[in-house]
Every structure is written in structure tokens, then in C-alpha cells.
C-alpha positions, -999 to +999 in steps of 0.1 A: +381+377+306+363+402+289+328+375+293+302+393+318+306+374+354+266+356+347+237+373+330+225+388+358+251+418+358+264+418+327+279+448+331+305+434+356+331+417+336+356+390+346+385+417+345+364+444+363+353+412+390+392+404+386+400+439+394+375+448+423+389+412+441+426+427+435+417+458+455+400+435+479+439+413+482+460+445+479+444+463+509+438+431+534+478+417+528+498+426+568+523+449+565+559+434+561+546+408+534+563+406+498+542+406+470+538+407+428+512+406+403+515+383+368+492+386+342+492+363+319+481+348+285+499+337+251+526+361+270+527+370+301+540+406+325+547+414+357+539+443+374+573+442+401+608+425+383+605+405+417+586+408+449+585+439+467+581+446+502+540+459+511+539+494+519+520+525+509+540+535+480+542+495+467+500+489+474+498+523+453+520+514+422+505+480+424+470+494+420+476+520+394+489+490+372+458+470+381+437+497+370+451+492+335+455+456+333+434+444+302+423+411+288+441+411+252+470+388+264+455+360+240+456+325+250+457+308+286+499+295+289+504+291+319+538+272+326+561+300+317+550+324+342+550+298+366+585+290+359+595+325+359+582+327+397+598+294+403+629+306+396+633+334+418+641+327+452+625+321+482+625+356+510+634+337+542+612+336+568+585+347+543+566+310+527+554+318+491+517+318+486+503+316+450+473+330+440+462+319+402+432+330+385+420+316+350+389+312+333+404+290+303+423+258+290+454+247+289+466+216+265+493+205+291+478+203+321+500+176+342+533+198+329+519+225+350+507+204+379+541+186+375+558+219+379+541+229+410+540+195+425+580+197+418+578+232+437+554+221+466+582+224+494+587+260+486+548+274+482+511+265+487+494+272+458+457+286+454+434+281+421+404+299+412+384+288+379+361+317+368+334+307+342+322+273+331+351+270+303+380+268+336+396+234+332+387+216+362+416+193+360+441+219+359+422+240+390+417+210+412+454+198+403+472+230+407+455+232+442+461+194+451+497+194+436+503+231+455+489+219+495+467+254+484+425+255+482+406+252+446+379+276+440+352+280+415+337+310+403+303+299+382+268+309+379+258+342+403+287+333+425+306+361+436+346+362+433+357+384+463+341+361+490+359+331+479+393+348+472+392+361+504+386+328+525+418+315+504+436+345+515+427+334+551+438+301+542+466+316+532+472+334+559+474+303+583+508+282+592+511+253+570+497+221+583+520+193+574+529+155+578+492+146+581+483+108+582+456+088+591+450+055+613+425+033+618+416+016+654+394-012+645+379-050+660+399-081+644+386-092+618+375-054+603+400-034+581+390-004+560+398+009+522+401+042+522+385+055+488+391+092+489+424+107+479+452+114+501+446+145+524+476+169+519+462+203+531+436+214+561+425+247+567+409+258+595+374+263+590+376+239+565+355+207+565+379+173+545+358+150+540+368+116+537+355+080+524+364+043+532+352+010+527+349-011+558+350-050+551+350-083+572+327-091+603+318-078+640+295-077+667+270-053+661+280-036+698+314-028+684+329+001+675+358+022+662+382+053+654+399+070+632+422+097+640+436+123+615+475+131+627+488+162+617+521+189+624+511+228+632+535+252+633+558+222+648+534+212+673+525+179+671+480+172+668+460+150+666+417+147+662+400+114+666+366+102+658+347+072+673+318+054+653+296+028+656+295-006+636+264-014+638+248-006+603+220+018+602+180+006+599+173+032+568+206+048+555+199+041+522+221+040+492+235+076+492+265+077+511+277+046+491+269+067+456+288+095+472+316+076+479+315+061+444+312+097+431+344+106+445+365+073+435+350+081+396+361+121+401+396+112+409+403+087+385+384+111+360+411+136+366+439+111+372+433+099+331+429+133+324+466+144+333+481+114+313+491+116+279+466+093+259+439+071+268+442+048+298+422+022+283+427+002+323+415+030+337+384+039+316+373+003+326+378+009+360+353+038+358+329+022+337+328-007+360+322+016+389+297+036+371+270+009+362+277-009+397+270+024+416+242+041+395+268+070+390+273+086+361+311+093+346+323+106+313+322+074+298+287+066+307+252+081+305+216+070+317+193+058+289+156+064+289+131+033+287+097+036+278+078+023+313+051+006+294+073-017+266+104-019+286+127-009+259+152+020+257+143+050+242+162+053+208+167+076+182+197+093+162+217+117+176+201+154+166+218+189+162+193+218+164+207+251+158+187+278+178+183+313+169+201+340+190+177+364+208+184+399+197+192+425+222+172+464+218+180+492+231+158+524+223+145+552+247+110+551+231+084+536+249+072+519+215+103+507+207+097+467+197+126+441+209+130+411+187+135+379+209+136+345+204+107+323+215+099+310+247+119+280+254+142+285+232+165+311+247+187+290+251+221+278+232+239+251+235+270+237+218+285+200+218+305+196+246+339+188+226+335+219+209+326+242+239+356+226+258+381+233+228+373+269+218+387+301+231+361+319+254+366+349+233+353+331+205+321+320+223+301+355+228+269+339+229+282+313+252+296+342+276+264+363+276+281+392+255+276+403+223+307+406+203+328+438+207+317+452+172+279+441+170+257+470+170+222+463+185+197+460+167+157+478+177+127+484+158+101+519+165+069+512+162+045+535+149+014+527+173-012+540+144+007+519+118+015+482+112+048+495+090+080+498+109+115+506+100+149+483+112+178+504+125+213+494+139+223+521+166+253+516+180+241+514+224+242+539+249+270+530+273+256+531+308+287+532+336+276+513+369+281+533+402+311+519+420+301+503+452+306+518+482+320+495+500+349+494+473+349+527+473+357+530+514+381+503+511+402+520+481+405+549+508+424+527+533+458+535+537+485+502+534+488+501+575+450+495+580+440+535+586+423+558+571+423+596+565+399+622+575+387+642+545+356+645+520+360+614+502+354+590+537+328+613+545+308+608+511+309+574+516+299+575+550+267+600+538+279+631+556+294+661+548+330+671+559+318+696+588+296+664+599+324+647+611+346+672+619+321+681+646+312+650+655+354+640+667+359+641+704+386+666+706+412+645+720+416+621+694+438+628+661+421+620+624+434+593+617+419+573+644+388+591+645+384+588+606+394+543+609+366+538+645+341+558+616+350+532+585+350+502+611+314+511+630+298+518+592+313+482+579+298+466+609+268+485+607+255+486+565+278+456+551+279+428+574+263+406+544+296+413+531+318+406+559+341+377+545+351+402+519+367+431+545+372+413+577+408+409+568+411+446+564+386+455+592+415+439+618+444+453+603+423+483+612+415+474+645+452+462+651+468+497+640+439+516+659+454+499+691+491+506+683+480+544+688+473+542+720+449+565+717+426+579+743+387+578+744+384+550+723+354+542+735+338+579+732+345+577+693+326+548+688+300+558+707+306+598+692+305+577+656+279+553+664+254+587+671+269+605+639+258+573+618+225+564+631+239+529+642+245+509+676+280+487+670+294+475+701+336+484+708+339+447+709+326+439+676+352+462+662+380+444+679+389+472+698 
């Protein structure tokens, strides 16, 4: 956890990301919710001995803890937290939602799916995999096993967005008792190929594949309707097609299909003990039918002019590790490795099998102890000396949008004093002077840290709409008067235009 989230920041770490997304959880969860925090690794902690009840003095503990949470737990073992939370028992009236976050391995991955498939009628269960070394099978499974949403956090993706859509997810009633018929001509019947459904969000697109066989008129047609419970109210949502095959559709909706029959029995082999040698023929069969790769299979290259497959002996290139400088001289000289080979790569058994903490290179970071390493260059001379100077550490701003939202209060307000009004750009006699005279603080300062949310961060507005109503909703249990003279009062103090409506107001 202590890898950089991708290259391009690396000075936001998993546990910092981890951290920031925490904040983000602690601050949007409605009041009269329970709640704890596990961390977790070769052993694991708790932050509450069981859930608490939300409320200021909770949220505050809770984040104080956070703060010092570290990443020298060791190992990823997962089951015994998991049955630690299993044990306790369920708050009535109050379903348990379960939020895991992991970036590694575990060696017994259908134990834990097991476990929270044997648990399913008491939670939902949401997964996020941060980094490219989170076991796929174990994210996907948790989530499948758990009715909950699997997430991936890879690349220059961004945790908080996607953490807070499963929150909202979250957030929803349970759907349950979904099933799914088929109204087709005699003669027609359809395979479905995709796996079972067993959890819709709204919001959420399912898709799902099937194989229609037998024959028709080309002028007939058919439906398939997706049945479902809500809150104990009985839905249903159809959709009609035509059978009449298309003119130019191609081969790509077949692959996909294929793609997704491979992935699940992929991960169904994966979750047994041993080789499913029935199975692995399955996907290989599949595979070379549908022109789809699996992980028993792989294109080969042939040469277009003989015909013949391109051949040669397997070949392991080790390839240097670029150097990272660090100097304040404008002379300073920065080994690197050459173009095109910046790059390092590891078999994939290996990379799949080792710790991320003993991957630096793979994770973007130096190790902890490695100094960096810069050469000055004399620009009259040819001669230089090598040092090893240990860097200059270089602390990020914190974002102000984290910043505003470590300021809200657990019931959705905030307070009027110099902190809000730093963020907001102003000094504290700004907005003083700018409040309508009617209207306490509180509400003054919350109408201020809605209009500049709407206003400066709506490219980040899956990451504080949550909070941003419990706002709203708390502003309109006041009662307060001129409501609408403080927006407009704090839409003149911060040089913006939001409309009442757009704060839910």
C-alpha cells in the first residue's frame, strides 16, 4: 500500500489515496448509520470493538485513527477479519454493507468467497482491487458471492469516484429474487451464456448474453423480461427484439459473448483446488473456435510471405532500471535508461506470486532506503563527480476540496470561521459581511460550501454529491429564512451564478 497510485503522481500513495477516499465515506455516511473500520494484513485491527452509532464524536475518533493507519500490517489474510465481522451480529433494521479494499493476493480465494457467499443473506459486500497485483478472482468473487459491486482501481484511475458510486449503490434497497424469461416463436429457444444476475443497481447497466438456436420467420420477434423484488414491490422490465439477423453485424458481439463464457470459467477453475483438466478443455475449445484469447491459449505470428509461424526460443532480457536525480543545479546530469527501454517487465508467474512490497520497480517507487543518485557537471570540464544525496522531501498541498469536506460537521453542516473561509478564498470579515443578518452561521457558512462545490468542482461531483445532500437536507430542517438571499448574497461574495435548485434547496 505504500506503491504510488500510477506514475503520474507518485507522490499520492495507495494509503494516502486509501485515506483521502475514507474521509470522502466518513463524511457522506446519513446520520443514524452504524459503522467500523478493519485494517488488515498478516494481522488485522479494528478501530471500534463493534459498530458504533455515526455521529460527530464517532466520525471524529474514526478519522483521528485513519490519520495514523499505516501499511506495515504484512501480508494480505483476509478470512479472519472477515470472520470476525461475521460473527458479530446483525443491528436490526440496519442491513450490513461491506466495503473491502486490497491491492494484493490471497492463496485461498474460494475460502473467502465461500465465507461471504455463506454470509450473503445478512450483507452485500463491495470489492475494490487497487493496483495491477489485486487478484481478480478474489475482487470479482467477493462482489458476486456478496450481491455488492467490484471495482478496479488501475492505471490513472482515481479511487474516490468509484468508491463513492459503490457507496450509492450501497445506499439503495436491495434488489432481490431476480429472474429472467424468455417469450420466443416455437421452434426458437435461447442459452443463456452469461452468469446468473444476482445484484442490479440503479444506474447500473447488466449486461447479458445468450445464444438463440432453431428456426423462424424472419418477420418474427421476441422478449425477454428481467423480474425482480424492490423494497417488496414486485418489477418487472421487458425488452422486445427482432429475429431477423442483421445485413453487416459482424463477428463482434459473438467474440464478446465468447469473451465472457471464457472469463467465468477462467475464474470458476481458479476458485477450485487443482487443475480442472474438463474445464481447461472447455476454454481451449472455445478459445480457438472464437478467435479469443484465454489463459491457456495465445496467438502465434506467421510470416505472410512463407506461411509458417514465427518461431524462436523463449528469451529473458533483463533491462536496466532508469536512475532517478534530484539536484537544485541547473547542470545537474540525470542518468536514465535508453529510449525504449524504460520499461521492466517480469514473467507473469513471478509478478502474480510476489508481495507488492517486494516489487519497487514494479510499483513506481524506489525502495524505502535507496538514496538517489545525481551527477554535477562542470560545464568547462568533461570530469564529473558521482554522489548519493539522500532527496529533498517535497509535501503536496492538500486539495481543497478535501480540505472543505474535512470541515463538514457529521450532520451535513458546516461552521463559520477562518478555516471555510480560506478555502473559499476570502478572509473572515469577507463573509461575515457578506451574511444576510437574519440567518445564523451555520446555515450561512453550509449555502457558502454548497454554491462553491457547484461552482469550482463539479468535475468532481460523484465524489461529494453524497455529502452535498446531506447538506442540503439539514439546511432545510432549519427552517431558515431567506434562503434564497444567501445564495444569491453567496453567489455575489464568490464571483459565481449557482441556481437554489442545483443546490437542492
Amino acid at each position: 500500500m505504500d506503491c504510488p497510485m500510477n506514475n503520474s503522481t507518485p507522490q499520492e500513495t495507495r494509503i494516502s489515496s486509501a485515506k483521502d477516499t475514507l474521509l470522502l465515506l466518513l463524511k457522506s455516511l446519513p446520520m443514524g448509520c452504524y459503522f467500523n473500520i478493519y485494517s488488515f494484513g498478516s494481522t488485522f485491527e479494528h478501530i471500534f470493538p463493534t459498530s458504533v452509532e455515526y455521529s460527530e464524536k464517532t466520525m471524529e475518533e474514526a478519522l483521528k485513527k485513519v490519520e495514523k493507519m499505516g501499511d506495515d500490517l504484512g501480508g494480505t489474510e483476509i478470512l479472519q477479519p472477515l470472520r470476525h465481522i461475521y460473527s458479530q451480529a446483525c443491528i436490526p433494521k440496519h442491513p450490513r454493507q461491506l466495503f473491502v479494499f486490497t491491492d494484493g493476493e490471497v492463496g485461498n480465494t474460494k475460502e473467502v468467497t465461500d465465507l461471504v457467499k455463506k454470509n450473503a443473506g445478512s450483507h452485500r459486500c463491495f470489492s475494490f482491487g487497487i493496483g495491477e497485483g489485486a487478484s481478480s478472482a478474489l475482487i470479482n468473487g467477493m462482489a458476486k458471492e456478496g450481491g455488492g459491486h467490484a471495482q478496479f482501481i488501475t492505471g490513472a484511475d482515481r479511487m474516490q469516484p468509484k468508491v463513492m458510486q459503490s457507496l450509492r449503490f450501497a445506499l439503495q434497497p436491495a434488489v432481490e429474487d431476480i429472474s429472467i424469461s424468455w417469450d420466443l416463436p416455437k421452434g426458437v429457444a435461447a442459452t443463456v451464456l452469461s452468469p446468473p444476475i444476482t445484484a442490479i443497481f440503479q444506474g447500473q447497466r447488466s449486461l447479458l448474453y445468450a445464444q438463440l438456436t432453431g428456426q423462424s420467420s424472419e418477420e418474427a420477434g421476441g422478449s425477454v423480461t428481467v423480474k425482480y423484488s424492490l423494497a417488496g414491490h414486485p418489477s418487472q422490465n421487458q425488452l422486445h427484439f427482432s429475429l431477423k439477423p442483421a445485413e453487416h453485424s459482424g463477428l463482434t458481439v459473438h467474440r464478446l459473448a465468447a469473451r465472457t463464457v471464457i472469463r467465468s470459467l477462467e475464474s470458476e477453475e481458479r476458485t477450485q483446488s487443482g487443475q480442472n483438466e474438463e474445464m481447461k478443455k472447455k476454454v481451449v475449445e472455445l478459445s480457438v473456435q472464437s478467435g479469443v484469447s484465454s489463459s491457456f491459449t495465445a496467438f502465434i505470428a506467421v510470416h505472410k510471405d512463407s506461411g509458417k509461424s514465427v518461431e524462436g526460443p523463449l528469451v529473458h532480457r533483463n533491462v536496466p532500471t532508469p536512475f532517478y536525480g534530484m539536484g537544485s543545479m541547473a547542470t545537474a546530469c540525470y542518468y536514465s535508461a535508453p529510449i525504449g527501454m524504460s520499461f521492466q517487465c517480469a514473467p507473469m508467474s513471478r509478478m502474480l506470486m510476489t508481495d507488492m512490497d517486494s516489487l519497487p520497480d514494479l510499483c513506481g517507487a524506489m525502495p524505502k532506503s535507496a538514496n538517489f543518485l545525481y551527477a554535477d557537471c562542470d560545464d568547462d570540464s568533461e570530469d564529473f563527480g558521482v554522489e548519493f544525496n539522500e532527496p529533498e522531501v517535497v509535501l503536496p498541498s492538500k486539495d481543497p476540496l478535501l480540505q472543505l469536506v474535512s470541515l463538514q460537521k457529521a450532520s451535513g453542516c458546516w461552521m463559520l470561521d477562518g478555516s471555510l473561509a480560506a478555502v473559499l478564498g476570502k478572509s473572515s470579515e469577507e463573509v461575515e459581511k457578506a451574511k444576510p443578518p437574519p440567518v445564523n452561521n451555520e446555515v450561512w457558512a453550509s449555502i457558502l460550501a454548497l454554491i462553491w462545490l457547484h461552482a469550482f468542482k463539479m468535475d468532481a461531483k460523484e465524489e461529494w454529491e453524497l455529502l452535498s445532500m446531506k447538506a442540503a437536507s439539514w439546511i432545510k430542517a432549519q427552517n431558515a429564512p431567506c434562503v434564497s438571499e444567501c445564495v444569491e448574497a453567496g453567489n455575489t461574495l464568490l464571483g459565481c451564478g449557482v441556481k437554489k435548485e442545483a443546490l437542492g434547496l
